[in-house]
C-alpha positions, 0 to 999 in steps of 0.5 A: 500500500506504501509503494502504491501511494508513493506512485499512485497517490491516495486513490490507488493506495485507499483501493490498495488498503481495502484489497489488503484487508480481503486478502488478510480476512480470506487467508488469516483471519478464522475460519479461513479461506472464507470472508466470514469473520468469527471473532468481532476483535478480528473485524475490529483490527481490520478496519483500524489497520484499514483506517491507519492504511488509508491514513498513511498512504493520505501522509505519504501522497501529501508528502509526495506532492509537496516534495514535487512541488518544491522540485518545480518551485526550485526548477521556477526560482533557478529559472527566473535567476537565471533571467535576472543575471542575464539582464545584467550579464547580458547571456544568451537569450537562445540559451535562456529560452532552451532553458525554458524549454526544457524546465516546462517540458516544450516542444519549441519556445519563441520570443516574438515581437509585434511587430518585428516577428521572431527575435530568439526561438528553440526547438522544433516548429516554432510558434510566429503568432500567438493564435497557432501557440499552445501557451502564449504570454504577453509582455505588458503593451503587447509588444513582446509574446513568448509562445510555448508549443507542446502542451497548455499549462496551467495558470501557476506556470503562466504567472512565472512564465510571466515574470521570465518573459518580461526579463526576456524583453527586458534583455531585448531592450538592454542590448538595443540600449547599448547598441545605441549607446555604442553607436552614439559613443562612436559619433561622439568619438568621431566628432571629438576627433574632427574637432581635435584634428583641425585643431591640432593640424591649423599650425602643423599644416600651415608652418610646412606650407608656408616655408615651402612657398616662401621658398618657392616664391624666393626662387621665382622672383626677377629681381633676386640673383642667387648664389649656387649654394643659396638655390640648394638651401632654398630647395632643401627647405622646399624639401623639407617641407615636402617631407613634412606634409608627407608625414603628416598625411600620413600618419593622418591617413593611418589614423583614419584606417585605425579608426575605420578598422580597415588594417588587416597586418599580413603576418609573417616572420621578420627579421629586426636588422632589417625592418630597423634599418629599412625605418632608419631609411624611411625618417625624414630626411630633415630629422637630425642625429641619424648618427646617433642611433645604435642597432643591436637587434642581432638575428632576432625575428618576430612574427609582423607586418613587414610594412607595418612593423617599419612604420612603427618604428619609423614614429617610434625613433623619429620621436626618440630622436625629436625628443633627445636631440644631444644622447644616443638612441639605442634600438636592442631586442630580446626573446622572453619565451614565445614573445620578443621585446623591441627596446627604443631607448633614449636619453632625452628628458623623459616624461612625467612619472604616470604619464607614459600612457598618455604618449600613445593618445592621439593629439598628444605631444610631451608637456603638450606645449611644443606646437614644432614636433607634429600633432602627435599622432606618431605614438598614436599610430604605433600602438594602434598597428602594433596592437593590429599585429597582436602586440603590444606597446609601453613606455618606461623610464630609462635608468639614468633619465630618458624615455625607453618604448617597449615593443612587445611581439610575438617571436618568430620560430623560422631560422634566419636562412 
């Protein structure tokens, strides 16, 4: 009777009872083999044992149903946890939709919204509308429906259901919030750099501009004889200038691609020696104290963008040589495990301990008070192709004084041929 009412419930186990008592009369209850009772304590004890059956299988049903439905009050509460996190952890509303699924036992679970259609939807035939749906829950203003197919449940179900569909729409809403945001922090981030821009290029561009067409103007004038040594002065500023504005729209146009997310680095080992070299060749030739730069790379290779890694250090030494114009510049590298470390090292002032970090923002220039050195998108330049190529860049004092930019790359593992 204990095992009926365990598996039954209170029904079969009553008829359970009653069955035991014919048996018990028939095969032990005097005279036997019959349903006559001879003694009245007899019919006494099989009515009593029939009543404590019947009680104890009325315990043991009450306490069956209510173990079951802890089980699902446990299952609901985890569920709408479960929701609640995801709004703030911003989960997978798939995922959290086959939870609900599998909680209640349905075929397929869809979020609809009206109009739009299906936003998220799992398992086999999805519900589109809440007319073909065997449970449909709507969300407040009817904007969202969350459409279960498999079986009808019943109104305690339907009130949690209720509560897990309005977090569903809620994470719909908090990811259209944050791509919003996003795409408003992107305009703003764009219109903060056009205004930084012509702000930072009025002087850059107009200094380059202006000594080139005085120049120019010098050499065409009538009325001015010029020595042979005057002409190749007048031109190598024309030059100078030349080069200037080519570096500058260069690192401008370099700027934009970061910002437009267009670089796409070929990566392949590389050999220091030669993208160091190839980058000394590559600083305007108006730069001073290429005399001063020491290379010992040795046979270190690294794993870049050949085009890329030379860019790199081209802004990288031609700050180190604008900001320490008296001492050496020292380019070394090493290998730490899988990564190798590229080393510009200066004996320049150095910067601001702190300061480091703000090198490779754009329009930043050390002390921001030299308005002759560029709009200081070198630094910036550097880290974003350096970051495109999986690395990274820093800047630390140099011991003694000086600034020293870090490279950090991954190390190659091809052989120098």
């Amino acid at each position: 009777m204990l095992i009926v009412a365990l598996l039954g419930g209170v029904a079969p186990a009553a008829l359970s009872a009653v069955f035991s008592g014919l048996l018990l009369n028939y095969f032990l209850v005097e005279p036997r083999y019959t349903f006559t009772i001879s003694a009245p304590d007899s019919a006494v004890t099989i009515v009593v044992l029939l009543a404590v059956a019947v009680a104890v299988a009325v315990l043991v049903d009450g306490a069956a149903s209510r173990t079951r439905e802890a089980r699902q009050a446990s299952r609901e509460a985890e569920l709408l946890a479960l929701f609640a996190g995801s709004v703030l952890r911003g989960a997978d509303l798939p995922g959290l939709l086959e939870r609900v699924r599998e909680t209640y036992s349905q075929r397929a679970v869809s979020l609809v919204r009206e109009p739009g259609g299906v936003v998220a939807c799992v398992g086999e035939q999805p519900c589109v509308d809440a007319d073909s749906a065997d449970t449909a829950i709507e969300v407040g203003d009817d904007e969202f429906w969350l459409l279960l197919s498999g079986r009808s449940l019943p109104a305690r179900d339907r009130r949690v259901l209720g509560a897990v569909a309005r977090q569903a729409a809620g994470l719909v809403r908090q990811r259209e919030l944050t791509e919003e945001a996003g795409r408003a922090q992107a305009i703003a981030s764009a219109d903060e750099l056009r205004r930084s821009l012509l702000s930072a290029v009025s002087h850059d561009l107009r200094t380059p501009l202006a000594g080139a067409k005085a120049a120019v103007s010098s050499l065409r004038a009538d009325d001015v004889g010029f020595s042979p040594e005057d002409t190749a002065e007048l031109l190598a500023t024309v030059e100078e200038s030349i080069d200037q504005l080519t570096g500058l729209v260069g690192n401008l146009l370099d700027s934009s691609r970061l910002a437009a997310g267009v670089v796409r680095p070929e990566l392949r080992a590389v050999y220091l020696d030669e993208a160091v070299h190839r980058a000394i060749v590559g600083i305007p030739r108006g730069t001073t104290g290429l005399d001063r730069i020491k290379v010992d790379v040795g046979d270190t290779a690294v794993l870049a963008d050949l085009g890329l890694l030379e860019r790199v250090l081209v802004n990288v030494i031609d700050n180190a040589l604008r900001y320490a114009p008296d001492g050496l510049v020292r380019v070394n590298a090493g290998r730490v495990g899988d990564r190798t470390l590229v080393n510009v090292v200066d004996e320049g002032p150095g910067v601001a301990r702190g300061a480091e970090a703000g090198l490779f923002a754009p329009f930043q220039r050390l002390g921001d008070h030299d308005n002759t050195t560029g709009v200081g998108l070198g630094l910036s330049v550097a880290r974003g192709f350096v970051e495109a190529m999986g690395g990274t860049i820093t800047a630390t004092d140099t011991p003694g004084g000086g600034l020293t930019v870090v490279l950090d790359l991954a190390a190659a593992t091809e052989d120098r041929p």
